[in-house]
C-alpha positions in Angstrom: 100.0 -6.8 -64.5 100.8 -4.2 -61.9 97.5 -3.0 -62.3 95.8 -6.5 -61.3 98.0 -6.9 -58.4 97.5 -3.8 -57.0 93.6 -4.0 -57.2 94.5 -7.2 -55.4 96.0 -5.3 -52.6 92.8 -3.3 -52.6 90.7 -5.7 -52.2 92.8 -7.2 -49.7 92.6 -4.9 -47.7 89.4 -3.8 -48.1 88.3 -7.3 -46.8 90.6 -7.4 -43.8 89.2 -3.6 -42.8 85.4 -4.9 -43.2 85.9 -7.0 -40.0 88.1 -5.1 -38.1 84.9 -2.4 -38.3 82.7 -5.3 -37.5 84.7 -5.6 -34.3 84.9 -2.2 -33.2 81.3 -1.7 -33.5 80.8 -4.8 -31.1 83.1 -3.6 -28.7 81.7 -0.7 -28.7 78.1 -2.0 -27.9 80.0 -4.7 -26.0 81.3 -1.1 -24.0 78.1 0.4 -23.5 76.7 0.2 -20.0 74.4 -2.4 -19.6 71.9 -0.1 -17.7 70.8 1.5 -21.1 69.6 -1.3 -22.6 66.2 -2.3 -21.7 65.5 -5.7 -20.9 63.1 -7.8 -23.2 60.1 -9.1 -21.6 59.0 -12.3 -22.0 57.2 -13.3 -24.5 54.1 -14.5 -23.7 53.4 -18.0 -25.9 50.3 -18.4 -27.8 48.4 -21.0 -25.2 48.7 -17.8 -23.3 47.5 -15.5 -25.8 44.7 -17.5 -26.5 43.5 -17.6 -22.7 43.1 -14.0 -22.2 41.1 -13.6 -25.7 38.8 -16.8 -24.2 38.7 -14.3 -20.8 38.0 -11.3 -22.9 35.1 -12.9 -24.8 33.8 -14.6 -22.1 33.8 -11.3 -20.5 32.2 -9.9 -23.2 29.3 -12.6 -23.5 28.7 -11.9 -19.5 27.7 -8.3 -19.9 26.0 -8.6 -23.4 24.0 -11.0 -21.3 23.1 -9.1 -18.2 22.8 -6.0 -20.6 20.0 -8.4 -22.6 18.5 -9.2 -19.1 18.1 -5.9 -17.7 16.9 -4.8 -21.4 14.2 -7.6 -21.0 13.5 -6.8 -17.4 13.1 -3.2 -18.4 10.4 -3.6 -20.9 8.8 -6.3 -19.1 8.2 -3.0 -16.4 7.0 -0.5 -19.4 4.6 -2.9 -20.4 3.2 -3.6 -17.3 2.9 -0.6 -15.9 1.4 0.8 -19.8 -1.6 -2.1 -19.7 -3.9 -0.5 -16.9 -3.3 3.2 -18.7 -3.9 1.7 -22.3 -6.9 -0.6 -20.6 -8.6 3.0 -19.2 -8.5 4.5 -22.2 -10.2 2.2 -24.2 -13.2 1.9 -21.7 -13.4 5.5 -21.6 -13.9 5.4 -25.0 -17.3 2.8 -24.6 -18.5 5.1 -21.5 -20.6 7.3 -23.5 -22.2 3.6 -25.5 -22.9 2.4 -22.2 -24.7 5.8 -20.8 -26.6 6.0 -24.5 -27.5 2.2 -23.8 -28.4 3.0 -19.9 -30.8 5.7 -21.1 -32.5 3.7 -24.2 -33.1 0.9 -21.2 -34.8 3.7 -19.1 -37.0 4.9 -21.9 -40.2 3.9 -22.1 -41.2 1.2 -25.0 -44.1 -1.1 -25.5 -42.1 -3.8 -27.5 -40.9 -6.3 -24.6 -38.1 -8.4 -26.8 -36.8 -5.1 -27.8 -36.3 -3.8 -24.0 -34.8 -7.0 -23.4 -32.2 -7.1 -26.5 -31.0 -3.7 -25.0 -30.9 -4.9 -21.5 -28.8 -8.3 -23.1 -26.5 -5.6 -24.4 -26.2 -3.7 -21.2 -25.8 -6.2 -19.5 -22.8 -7.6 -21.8 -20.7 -4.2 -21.4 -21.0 -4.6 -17.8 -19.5 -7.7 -17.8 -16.8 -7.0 -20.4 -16.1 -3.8 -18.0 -16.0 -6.0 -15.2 -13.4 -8.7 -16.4 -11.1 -5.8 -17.4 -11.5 -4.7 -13.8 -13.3 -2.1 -14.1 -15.7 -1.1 -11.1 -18.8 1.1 -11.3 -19.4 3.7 -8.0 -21.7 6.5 -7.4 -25.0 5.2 -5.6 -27.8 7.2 -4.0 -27.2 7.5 -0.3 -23.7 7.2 -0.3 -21.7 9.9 0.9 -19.9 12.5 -1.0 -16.1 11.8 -2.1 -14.8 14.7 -4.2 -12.1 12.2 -5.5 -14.5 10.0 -6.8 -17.6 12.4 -7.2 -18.5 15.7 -9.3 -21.7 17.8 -7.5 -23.1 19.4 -9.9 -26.4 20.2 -8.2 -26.7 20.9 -4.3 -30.0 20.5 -2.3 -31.3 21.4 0.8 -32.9 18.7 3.0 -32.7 18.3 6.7 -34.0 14.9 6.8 -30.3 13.5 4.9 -27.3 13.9 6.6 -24.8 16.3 5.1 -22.7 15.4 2.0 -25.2 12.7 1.2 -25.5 12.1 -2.7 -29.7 12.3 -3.2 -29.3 11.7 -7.1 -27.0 9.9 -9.7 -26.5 11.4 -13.0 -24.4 9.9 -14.7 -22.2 6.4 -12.7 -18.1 6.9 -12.1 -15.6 4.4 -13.3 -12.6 3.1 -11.5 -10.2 0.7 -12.9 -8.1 -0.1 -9.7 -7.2 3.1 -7.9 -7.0 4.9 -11.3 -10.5 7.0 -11.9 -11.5 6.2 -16.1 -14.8 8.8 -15.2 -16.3 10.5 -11.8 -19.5 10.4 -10.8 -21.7 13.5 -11.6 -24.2 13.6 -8.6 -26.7 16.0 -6.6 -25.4 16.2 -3.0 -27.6 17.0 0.0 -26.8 20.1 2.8 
């Protein structure tokens, strides 16, 4: 029995010495200056929480949009600024149909209906050329513009005044300010 009482004692003790340390540690903290310890901030609740993520995507959605916007302004430019180059080279392309046509009309031909089939289809380029805005320059008389025209013959005659186109090869093309084909002309002086 000596046994059980002193593992009594023990134990005892051992219980009475487990607060004692409990105590000493939270005087010690308790001791500690209170500079050292950081305050906590404060917590921010969850209405709170939930405001700034509404802010954030809202913020979000804003510059998505204006980033769509621009995106759409953007290509809106590009496309309008591709149509008159795209709508040049097309017509280029039908320039030397028109000239063959032009040239079958000046031919000579005995058939009336069929000079007047290829004048019908003349005629129909010229007008397709003209609703695309297209505009056809080089006349006889009219004076020579090295930014429209090509000279490719020269002749002398004092009775024209100088840098006077006396013949028209082949007509120039403009589509606005944008030049699809010059002129190729015979100036005078």
């Amino acid at each position: 029995m000596s046994d059980k009482k002193k593992n009594e004692e023990l134990e005892q003790e051992t219980e009475s010495t487990v607060p004692q340390a409990e105590q000493m540690e939270e005087q010690d903290s308790s001791q500690q200056p209170k500079e050292t310890q950081a305050p906590e901030p404060p917590e921010k609740t969850e209405k709170q929480l939930l405001e700034e993520q509404i802010a954030d995507l809202n913020n979000k959605l804003l510059r998505t949009l204006a980033e769509y916007d621009n995106f759409r302004k953007r290509s809106q430019r590009e496309k309008d600024a591709l149509a008159p180059v795209t709508t040049a080279s097309v017509l280029a392309q039908f320039l030397p149909v028109v000239d063959t046509v032009e040239r079958a009309l000046a031919a000579e031909c005995s058939d009336g209906e069929y000079k007047k089939g290829v004048e019908m289809i003349l005629t129909s380029f010229k007008e397709t050329f003209s609703r695309l805005g297209a505009e056809e320059f080089g006349e006889v008389g009219e004076q020579f513009d090295p930014n429209l025209h090509n000279a490719v013959m020269h002749v002398e005659d004092e009775a024209l005044q100088a840098n006077t186109i006396t013949e028209v090869f082949q007509k120039g093309y403009k589509l606005g300010e944008r030049i699809i084909r010059h002129a190729m002309v015979k100036v005078a002086n």
